[in-house]
C-alpha positions as CSV (number, residue, x, y, z in Angstrom):
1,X,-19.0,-16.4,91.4
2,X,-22.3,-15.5,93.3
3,X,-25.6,-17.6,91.4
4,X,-27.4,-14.9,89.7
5,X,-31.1,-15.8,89.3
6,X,-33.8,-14.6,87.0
7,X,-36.3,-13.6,89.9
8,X,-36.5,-13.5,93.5
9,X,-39.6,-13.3,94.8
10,X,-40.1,-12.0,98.3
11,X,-42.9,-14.1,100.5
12,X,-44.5,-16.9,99.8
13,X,-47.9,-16.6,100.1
14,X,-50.9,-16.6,97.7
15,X,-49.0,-14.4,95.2
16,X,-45.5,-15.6,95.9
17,X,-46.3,-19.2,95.1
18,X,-48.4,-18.7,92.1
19,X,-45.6,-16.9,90.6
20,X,-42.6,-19.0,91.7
21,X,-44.5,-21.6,90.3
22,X,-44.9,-20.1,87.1
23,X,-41.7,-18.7,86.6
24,X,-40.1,-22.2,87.3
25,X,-42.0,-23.6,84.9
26,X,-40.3,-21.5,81.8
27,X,-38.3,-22.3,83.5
28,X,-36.3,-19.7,84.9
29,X,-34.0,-19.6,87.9
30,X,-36.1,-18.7,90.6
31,X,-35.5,-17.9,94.5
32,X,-38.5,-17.2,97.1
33,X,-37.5,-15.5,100.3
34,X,-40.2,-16.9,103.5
35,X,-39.4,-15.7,107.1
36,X,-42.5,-17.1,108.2
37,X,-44.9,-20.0,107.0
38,X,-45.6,-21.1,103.4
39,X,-49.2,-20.4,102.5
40,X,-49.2,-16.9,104.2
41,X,-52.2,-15.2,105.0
42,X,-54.6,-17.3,103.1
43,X,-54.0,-20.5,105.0
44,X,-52.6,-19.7,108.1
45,X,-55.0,-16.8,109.3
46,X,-57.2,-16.0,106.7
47,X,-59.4,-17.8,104.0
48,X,-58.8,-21.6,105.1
49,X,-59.5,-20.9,108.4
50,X,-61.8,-19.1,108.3
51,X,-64.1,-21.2,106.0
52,X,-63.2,-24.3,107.9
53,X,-65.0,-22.5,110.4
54,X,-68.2,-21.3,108.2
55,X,-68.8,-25.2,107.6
56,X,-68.9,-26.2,110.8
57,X,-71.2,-23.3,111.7
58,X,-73.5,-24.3,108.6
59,X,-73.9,-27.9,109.8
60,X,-74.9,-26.8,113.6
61,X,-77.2,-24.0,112.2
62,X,-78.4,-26.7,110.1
63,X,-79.2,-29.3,112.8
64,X,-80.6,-26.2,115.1
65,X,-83.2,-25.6,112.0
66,X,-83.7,-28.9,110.7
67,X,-87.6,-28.6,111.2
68,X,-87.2,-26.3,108.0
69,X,-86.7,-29.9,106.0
70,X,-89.3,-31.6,107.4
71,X,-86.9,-33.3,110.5
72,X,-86.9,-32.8,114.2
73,X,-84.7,-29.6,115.2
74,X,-82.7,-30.0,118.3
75,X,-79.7,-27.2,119.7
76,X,-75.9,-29.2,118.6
77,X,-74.1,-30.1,121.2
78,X,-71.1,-27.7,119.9
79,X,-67.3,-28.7,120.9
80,X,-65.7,-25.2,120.1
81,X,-62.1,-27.4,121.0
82,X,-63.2,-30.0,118.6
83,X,-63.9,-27.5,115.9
84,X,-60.7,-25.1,116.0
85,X,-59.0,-29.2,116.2
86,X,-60.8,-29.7,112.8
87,X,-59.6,-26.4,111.2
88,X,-55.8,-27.1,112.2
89,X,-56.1,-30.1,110.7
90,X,-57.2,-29.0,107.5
91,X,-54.8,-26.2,107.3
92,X,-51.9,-28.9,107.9
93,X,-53.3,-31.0,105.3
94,X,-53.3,-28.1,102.6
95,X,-49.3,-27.1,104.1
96,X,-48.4,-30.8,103.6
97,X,-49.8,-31.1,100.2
98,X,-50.8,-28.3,97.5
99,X,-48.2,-26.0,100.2
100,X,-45.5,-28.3,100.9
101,X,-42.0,-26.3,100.4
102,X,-40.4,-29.6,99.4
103,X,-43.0,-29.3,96.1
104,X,-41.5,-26.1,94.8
105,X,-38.3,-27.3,95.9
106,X,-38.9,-30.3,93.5
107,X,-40.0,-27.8,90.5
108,X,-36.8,-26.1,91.0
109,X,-37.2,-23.2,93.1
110,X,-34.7,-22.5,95.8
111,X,-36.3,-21.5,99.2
112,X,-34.2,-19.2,101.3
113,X,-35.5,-18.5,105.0
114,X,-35.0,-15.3,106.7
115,X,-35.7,-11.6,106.4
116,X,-35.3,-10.2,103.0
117,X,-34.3,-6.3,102.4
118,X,-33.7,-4.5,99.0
119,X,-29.9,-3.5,98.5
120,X,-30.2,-2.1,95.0
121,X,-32.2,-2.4,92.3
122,X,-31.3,-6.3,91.6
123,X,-30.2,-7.1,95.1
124,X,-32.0,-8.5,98.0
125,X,-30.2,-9.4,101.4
126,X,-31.4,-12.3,103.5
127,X,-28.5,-11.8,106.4
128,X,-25.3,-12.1,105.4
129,X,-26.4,-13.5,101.9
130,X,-26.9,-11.8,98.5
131,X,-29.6,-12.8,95.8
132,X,-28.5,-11.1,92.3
133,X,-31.7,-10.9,90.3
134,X,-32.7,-9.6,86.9
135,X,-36.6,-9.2,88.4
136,X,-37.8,-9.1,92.2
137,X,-41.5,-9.8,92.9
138,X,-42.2,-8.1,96.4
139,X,-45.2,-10.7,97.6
140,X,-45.1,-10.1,101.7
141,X,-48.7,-9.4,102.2
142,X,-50.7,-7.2,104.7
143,X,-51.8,-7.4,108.7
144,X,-54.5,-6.2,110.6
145,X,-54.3,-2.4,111.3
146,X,-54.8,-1.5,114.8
147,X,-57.3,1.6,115.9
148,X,-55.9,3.7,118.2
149,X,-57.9,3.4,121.5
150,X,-57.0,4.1,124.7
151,X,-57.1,1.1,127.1
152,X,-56.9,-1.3,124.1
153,X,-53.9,-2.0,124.2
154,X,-53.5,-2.7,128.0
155,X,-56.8,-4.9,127.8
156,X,-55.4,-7.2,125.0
157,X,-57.6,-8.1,121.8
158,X,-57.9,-11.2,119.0
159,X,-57.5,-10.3,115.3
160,X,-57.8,-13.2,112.5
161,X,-54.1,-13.9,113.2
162,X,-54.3,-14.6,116.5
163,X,-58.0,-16.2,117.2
164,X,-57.0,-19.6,115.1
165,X,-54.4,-20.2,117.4
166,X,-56.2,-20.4,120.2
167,X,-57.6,-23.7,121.3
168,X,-61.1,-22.9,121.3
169,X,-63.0,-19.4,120.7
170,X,-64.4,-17.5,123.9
171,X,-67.2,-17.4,125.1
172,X,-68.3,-14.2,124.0
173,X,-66.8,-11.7,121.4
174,X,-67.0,-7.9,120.4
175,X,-66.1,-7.3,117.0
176,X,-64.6,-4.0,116.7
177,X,-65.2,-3.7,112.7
178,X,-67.9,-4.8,110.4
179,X,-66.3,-5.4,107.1
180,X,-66.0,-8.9,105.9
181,X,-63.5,-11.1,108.1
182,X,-65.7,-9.5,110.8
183,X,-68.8,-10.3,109.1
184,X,-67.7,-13.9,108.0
185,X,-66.5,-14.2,112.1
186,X,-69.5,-13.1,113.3
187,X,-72.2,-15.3,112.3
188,X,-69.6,-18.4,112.4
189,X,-69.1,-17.6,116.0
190,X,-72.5,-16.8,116.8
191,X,-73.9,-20.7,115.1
192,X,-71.4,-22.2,117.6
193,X,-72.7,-20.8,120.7
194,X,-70.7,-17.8,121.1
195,X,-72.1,-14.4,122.2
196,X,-71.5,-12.2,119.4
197,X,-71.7,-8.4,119.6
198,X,-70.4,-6.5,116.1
199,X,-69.3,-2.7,116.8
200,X,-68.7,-0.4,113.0
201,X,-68.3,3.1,112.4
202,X,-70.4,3.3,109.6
203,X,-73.8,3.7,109.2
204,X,-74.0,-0.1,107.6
205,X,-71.7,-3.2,107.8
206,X,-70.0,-4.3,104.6
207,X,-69.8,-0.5,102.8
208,X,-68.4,-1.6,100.1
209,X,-71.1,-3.9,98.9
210,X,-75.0,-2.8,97.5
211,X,-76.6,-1.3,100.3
212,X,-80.3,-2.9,100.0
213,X,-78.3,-6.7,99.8
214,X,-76.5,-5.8,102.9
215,X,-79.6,-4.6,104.7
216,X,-80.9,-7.7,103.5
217,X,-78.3,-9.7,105.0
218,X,-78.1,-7.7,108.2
219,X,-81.2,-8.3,108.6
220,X,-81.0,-12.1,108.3
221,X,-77.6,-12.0,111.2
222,X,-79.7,-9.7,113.7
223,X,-83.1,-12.7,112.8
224,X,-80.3,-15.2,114.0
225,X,-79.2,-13.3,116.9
226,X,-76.1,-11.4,115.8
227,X,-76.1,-8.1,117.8
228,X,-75.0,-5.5,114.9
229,X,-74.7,-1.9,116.1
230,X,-73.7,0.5,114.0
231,X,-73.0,4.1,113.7
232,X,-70.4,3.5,117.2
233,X,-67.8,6.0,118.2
234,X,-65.8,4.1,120.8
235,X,-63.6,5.6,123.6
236,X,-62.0,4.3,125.7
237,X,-61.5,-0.4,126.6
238,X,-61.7,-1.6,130.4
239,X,-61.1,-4.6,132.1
240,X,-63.9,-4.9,134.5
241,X,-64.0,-8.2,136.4
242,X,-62.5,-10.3,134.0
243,X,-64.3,-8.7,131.3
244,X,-63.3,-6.4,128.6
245,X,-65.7,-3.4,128.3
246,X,-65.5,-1.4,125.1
247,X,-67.4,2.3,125.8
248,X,-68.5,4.3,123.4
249,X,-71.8,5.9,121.6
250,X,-74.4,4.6,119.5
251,X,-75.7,7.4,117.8
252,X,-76.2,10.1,120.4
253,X,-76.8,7.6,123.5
254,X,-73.7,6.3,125.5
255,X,-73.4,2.7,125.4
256,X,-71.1,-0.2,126.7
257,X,-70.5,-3.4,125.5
258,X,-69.3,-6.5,127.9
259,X,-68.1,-9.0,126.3
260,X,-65.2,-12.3,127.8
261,X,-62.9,-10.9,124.4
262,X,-62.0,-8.2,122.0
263,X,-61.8,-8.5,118.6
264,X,-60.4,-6.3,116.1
265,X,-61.0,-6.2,112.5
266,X,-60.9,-2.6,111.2
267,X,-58.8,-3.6,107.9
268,X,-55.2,-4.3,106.7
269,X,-52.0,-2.6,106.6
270,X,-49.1,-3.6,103.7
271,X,-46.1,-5.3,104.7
272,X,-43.5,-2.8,104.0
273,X,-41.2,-2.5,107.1
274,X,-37.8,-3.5,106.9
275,X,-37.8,-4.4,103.1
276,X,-35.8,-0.6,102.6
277,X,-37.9,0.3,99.6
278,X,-38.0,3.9,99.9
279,X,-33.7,3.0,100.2
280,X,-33.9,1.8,96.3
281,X,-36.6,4.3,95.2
282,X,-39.7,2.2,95.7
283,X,-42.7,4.5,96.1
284,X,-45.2,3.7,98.5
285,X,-48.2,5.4,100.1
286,X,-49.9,4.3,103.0
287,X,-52.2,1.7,101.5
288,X,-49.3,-0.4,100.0
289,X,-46.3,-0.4,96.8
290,X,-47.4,2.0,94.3
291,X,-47.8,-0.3,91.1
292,X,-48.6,0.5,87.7
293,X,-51.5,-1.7,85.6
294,X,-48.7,-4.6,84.3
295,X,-47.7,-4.7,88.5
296,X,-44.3,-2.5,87.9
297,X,-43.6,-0.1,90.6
298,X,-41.5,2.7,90.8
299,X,-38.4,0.9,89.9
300,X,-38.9,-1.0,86.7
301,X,-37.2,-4.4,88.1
302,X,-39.5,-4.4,91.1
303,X,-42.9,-5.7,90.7
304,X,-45.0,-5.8,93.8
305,X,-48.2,-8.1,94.1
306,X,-50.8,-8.6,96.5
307,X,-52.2,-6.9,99.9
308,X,-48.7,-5.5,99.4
309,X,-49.7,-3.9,96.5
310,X,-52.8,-2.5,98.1
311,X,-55.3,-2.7,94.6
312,X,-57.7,-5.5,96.3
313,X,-56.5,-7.6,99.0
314,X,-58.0,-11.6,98.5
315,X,-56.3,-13.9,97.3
316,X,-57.9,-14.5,94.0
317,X,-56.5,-11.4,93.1
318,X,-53.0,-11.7,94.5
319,X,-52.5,-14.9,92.1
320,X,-53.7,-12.7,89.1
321,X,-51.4,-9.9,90.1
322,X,-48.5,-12.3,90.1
323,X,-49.3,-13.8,87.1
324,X,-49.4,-10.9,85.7
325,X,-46.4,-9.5,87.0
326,X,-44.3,-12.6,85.8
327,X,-45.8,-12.2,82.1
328,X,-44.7,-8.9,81.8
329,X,-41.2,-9.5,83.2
330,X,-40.5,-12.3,80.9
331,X,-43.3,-12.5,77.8
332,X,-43.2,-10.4,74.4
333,X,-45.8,-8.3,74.3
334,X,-47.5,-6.2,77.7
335,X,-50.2,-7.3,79.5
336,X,-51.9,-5.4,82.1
337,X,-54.3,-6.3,85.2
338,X,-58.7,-6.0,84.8
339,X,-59.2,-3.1,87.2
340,X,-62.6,-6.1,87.7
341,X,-62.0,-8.2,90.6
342,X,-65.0,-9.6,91.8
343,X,-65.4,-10.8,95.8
344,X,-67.7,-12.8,97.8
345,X,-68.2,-12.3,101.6
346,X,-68.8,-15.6,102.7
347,X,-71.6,-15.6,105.2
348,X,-74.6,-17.4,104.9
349,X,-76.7,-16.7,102.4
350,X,-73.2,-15.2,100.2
351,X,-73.0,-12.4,99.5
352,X,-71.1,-11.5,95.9
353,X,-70.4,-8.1,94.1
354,X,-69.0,-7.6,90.9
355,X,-68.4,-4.5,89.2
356,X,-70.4,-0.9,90.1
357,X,-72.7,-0.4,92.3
358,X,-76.2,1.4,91.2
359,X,-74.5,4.6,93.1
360,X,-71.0,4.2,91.4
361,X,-73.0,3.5,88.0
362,X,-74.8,6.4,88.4
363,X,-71.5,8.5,89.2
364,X,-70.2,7.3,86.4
365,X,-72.8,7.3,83.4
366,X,-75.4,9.3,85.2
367,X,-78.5,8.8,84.2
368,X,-78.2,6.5,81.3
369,X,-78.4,3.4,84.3
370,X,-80.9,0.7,84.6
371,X,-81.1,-1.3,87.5
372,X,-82.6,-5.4,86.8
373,X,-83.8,-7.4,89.9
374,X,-85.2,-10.8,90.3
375,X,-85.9,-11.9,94.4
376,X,-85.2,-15.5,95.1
377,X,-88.6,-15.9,96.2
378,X,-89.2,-16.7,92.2
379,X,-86.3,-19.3,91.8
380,X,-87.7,-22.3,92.4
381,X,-84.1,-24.1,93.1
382,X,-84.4,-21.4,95.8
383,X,-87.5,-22.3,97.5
384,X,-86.9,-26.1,97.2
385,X,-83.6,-25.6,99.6
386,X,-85.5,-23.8,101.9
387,X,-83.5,-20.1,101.4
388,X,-85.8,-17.7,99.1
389,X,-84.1,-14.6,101.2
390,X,-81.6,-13.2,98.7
391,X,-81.8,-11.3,95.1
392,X,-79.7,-11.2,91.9
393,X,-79.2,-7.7,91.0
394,X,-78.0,-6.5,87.6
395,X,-76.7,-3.0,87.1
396,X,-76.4,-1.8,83.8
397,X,-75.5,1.4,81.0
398,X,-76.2,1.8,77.7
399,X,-77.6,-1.9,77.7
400,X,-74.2,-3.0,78.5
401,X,-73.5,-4.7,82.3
402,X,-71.5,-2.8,84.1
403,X,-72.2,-3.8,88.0
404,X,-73.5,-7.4,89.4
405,X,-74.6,-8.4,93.2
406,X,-76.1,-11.7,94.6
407,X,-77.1,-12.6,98.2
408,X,-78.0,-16.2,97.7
409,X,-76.4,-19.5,98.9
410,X,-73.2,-20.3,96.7
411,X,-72.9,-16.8,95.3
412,X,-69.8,-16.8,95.5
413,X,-70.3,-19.6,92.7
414,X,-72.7,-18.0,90.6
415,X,-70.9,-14.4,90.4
416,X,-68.8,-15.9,87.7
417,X,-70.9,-15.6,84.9
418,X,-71.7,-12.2,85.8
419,X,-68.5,-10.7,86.2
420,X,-68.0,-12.4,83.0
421,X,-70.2,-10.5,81.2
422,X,-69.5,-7.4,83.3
423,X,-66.0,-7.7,81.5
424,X,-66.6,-8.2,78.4
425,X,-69.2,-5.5,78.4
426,X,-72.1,-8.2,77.5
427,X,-75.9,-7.1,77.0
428,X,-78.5,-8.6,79.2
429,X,-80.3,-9.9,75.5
430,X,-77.0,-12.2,75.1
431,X,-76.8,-14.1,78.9
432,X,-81.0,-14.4,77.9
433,X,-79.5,-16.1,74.6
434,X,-77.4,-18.8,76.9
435,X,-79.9,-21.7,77.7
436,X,-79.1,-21.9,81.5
437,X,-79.6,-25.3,83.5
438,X,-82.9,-25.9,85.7
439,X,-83.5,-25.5,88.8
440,X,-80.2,-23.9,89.5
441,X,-79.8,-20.9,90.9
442,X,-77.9,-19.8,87.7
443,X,-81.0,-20.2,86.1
444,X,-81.9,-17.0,88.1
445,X,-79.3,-14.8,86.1
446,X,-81.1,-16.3,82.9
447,X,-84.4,-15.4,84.4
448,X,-83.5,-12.1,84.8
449,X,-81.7,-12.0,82.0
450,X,-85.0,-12.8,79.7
451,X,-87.4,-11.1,81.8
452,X,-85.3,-8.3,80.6
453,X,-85.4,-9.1,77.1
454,X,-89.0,-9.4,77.0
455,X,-89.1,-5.8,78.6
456,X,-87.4,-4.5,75.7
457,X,-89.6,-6.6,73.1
458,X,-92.8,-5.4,74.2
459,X,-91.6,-2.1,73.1
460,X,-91.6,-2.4,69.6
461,X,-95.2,-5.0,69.8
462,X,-96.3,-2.4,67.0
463,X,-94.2,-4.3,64.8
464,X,-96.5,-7.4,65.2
465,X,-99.4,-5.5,64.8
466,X,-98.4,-3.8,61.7
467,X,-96.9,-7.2,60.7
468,X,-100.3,-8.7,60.7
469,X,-101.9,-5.9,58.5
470,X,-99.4,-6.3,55.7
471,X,-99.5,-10.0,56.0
472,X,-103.3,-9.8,55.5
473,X,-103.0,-7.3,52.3
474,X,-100.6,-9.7,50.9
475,X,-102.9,-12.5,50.9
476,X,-105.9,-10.5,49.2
């Protein structure tokens, strides 16, 4: 008799391993389908990488600015080879550790390699084999999506799944995108020597952040040397001379841009093909599995979690998603996901978002919005490390936070307490209550927090005043 287990979960990346992990735990009998790598997206192509990179770009900016500190400045003698060496390295350490299959195999969960496709409602296929399931967790991810260009294709172009596998960048680089991998890329590149030219659509990089933040931080790139155009229609890609041309317009003026290699970063596509969802009844749109708010999609056995599920594609979230999706499955009671997931776009200073923005606040509670500011220029934790640049912005309605933003260094740290609050629906007057560390760059968010507070206590002064008078009657 065929093993029936209790879930299979299908890919084995950040969701996938959160939730066999979880599930075996109960424990339950638990398969995970991989046809690639364990670790997925996140380690192979994605956030490892990719910050393995931002800290060797921080220490060569860091040695090309050192006069800041009070030390002699001097250009880093940069070995790109070296570098992409050091991020292998650390992605094999992380796969042999924390993302070693032989770990889940030890916790009890049974790896299976191959492609995996939906039979039935408790059925997968991986070949010629069966998995009978009571639950199926569809964990296979995303990829870049590709914009339809003439001579793109024929030129040949990078995305963040093929540039780590090179053995060292190029020399120069158009990025066809400015959202955050792009971004992140960008000014990484740019610290290690590389030409950097960043092509977007839009009127401003990184739309989905506060505007003034990201002119702030746009600002910062272009004072480093990042060429940012934006507002770019492009045409048509040539090869010219060994070069790869991309041709276009910049607002009404035709433009080129020459650069030794393309990349593309113009956002992600769900893993879907081959899996036969639509065969079993598993609705899906273009941005991923349609899932419902405890991770259920259209057939109540299949879960979906992840870029697949095409709500917000990090990883943070995947693991939630997941975690929720097992609780559900298996727990009494119903749980269902925060539609709050904050993010960070890595770059340096970080930039972090949290909730609305002042114009989705606005949208939404019109014109019952306050908008709370403190520069960095006032933190003295900022001005000691030498990076006053960035601001904390608080967003709130009816007194209650309902949006949070930070360009400073480590934001991606400090957004915590913030989206905290955002969540529970906290007033400014309660993070002024918390007694926050100095000098931190916390203690900004408590800074901002109180100046707030005393906004709202010189309104009713009168009180004093009419405290005073009594209090002088009394003592007649």
């Amino acid at each position: 008799m065929a093993r029936r287990y209790d879930l299979v979960v299908v890919g084995m990346g950040s969701g996938g391993m959160v939730a066999a992990e979880l599930a075996a735990s109960l424990p339950l009998r638990v398969a995970v389908v991989e046809r690639d790598r364990v670790g997925g997206e996140c380690l192979w192509t994605g956030c490892v990488p990719s910050k393995a990179l931002l800290a060797s770009a921080r220490v060569a900016h860091t040695v090309r600015t050192a006069d800041r500190y009070g030390m002699r400045s001097h250009d880093p003698e940069v070995d790109t080879a070296a570098v992409w060496t050091r991020i292998k390295a650390v992605q094999d350490d992380i796969a042999a550790s924390d993302d070693n299959p032989q770990r889940f195999e030890a916790l009890g969960v049974e790896l299976v390699r191959g492609d995996a496709r939906l039979v039935d409602a408790h059925t997968v296929a991986v070949g010629q084999r069966r998995l009978h399931t009571r639950f199926v967790l569809i964990c296979t991810g995303s990829h870049p999506s590709i914009v339809p260009v003439e001579g793109l294709a024929d030129a040949g172009f990078l995305t963040n799944e093929t540039i780590f596998t090179l053995e060292r960048p190029p020399a120069s680089i158009t990025m066809v995108g400015g959202g955050p991998i792009a971004i992140e890329l960008a000014q990484a590149l740019h610290r290690l020597g590389v030409g950097v030219t960043v092509l977007e659509k839009m009127d401003a990089i990184l739309p989905r952040d506060q505007p003034e933040l990201v002119a702030t931080l746009s600002a910062l790139l272009a004072h480093e040397g990042v060429r940012i155009h934006t507002g770019v229609d492009i045409a048509r890609v040539t090869v010219e001379g060994g070069a790869k041309v991309v041709h276009g317009t910049e607002g009404a003026a035709t433009r080129r841009w020459e650069a030794e290699e393309l990349l593309v970063a113009v956002g992600r596509r769900p893993n879907v093909d081959g899996l036969d969802l639509d065969r079993v009844g598993v609705e899906t749109t273009p941005r991923g599995v349609v899932v419902d708010g405890r991770m259920r999609t259209s057939v109540r056995s299949i879960y979906a979690a992840g870029d697949v599920a095409g709500r917000f594609l990090f990883t943070h979230s995947a693991a939630r998603e997941a975690v929720c999706a097992v609780r559900d499955m298996f727990f009494p009671g119903r749980g269902s996901m925060s539609p709050l997931v904050p993010w960070c776009t890595f770059t340096d200073p970080e930039l972090a978002h949290a909730g609305l923005t002042v114009t989705e606040a606005r949208e939404r509670h019109g014109d019952d919005v306050d908008v709370h500011r403190l520069d960095l220029a006032h933190s003295d934790r900022a001005r000691a490390d030498g990076h006053p640049e960035g601001t904390v912005m608080v967003v709130t309605a009816g007194d209650k936070l309902v949006g949070a933003h930070m360009l400073a260094p480590a934001a991606g740290e400090v957004i915590h307490e913030l989206a905290l609050a955002v969540e529970k629906g906290m007033k400014l007057s309660e993070l002024a209550s918390l007694v926050h560390i100095y000098p931190t760059l916390a203690m900004s968010v408590g800074r901002l927090a109180g100046d707030a507070s005393f906004a709202a206590a010189r309104r009713f002064a009168w009180t004093v005043r009419v405290g005073r008078v009594v209090d002088a009657l009394l003592r007649r």
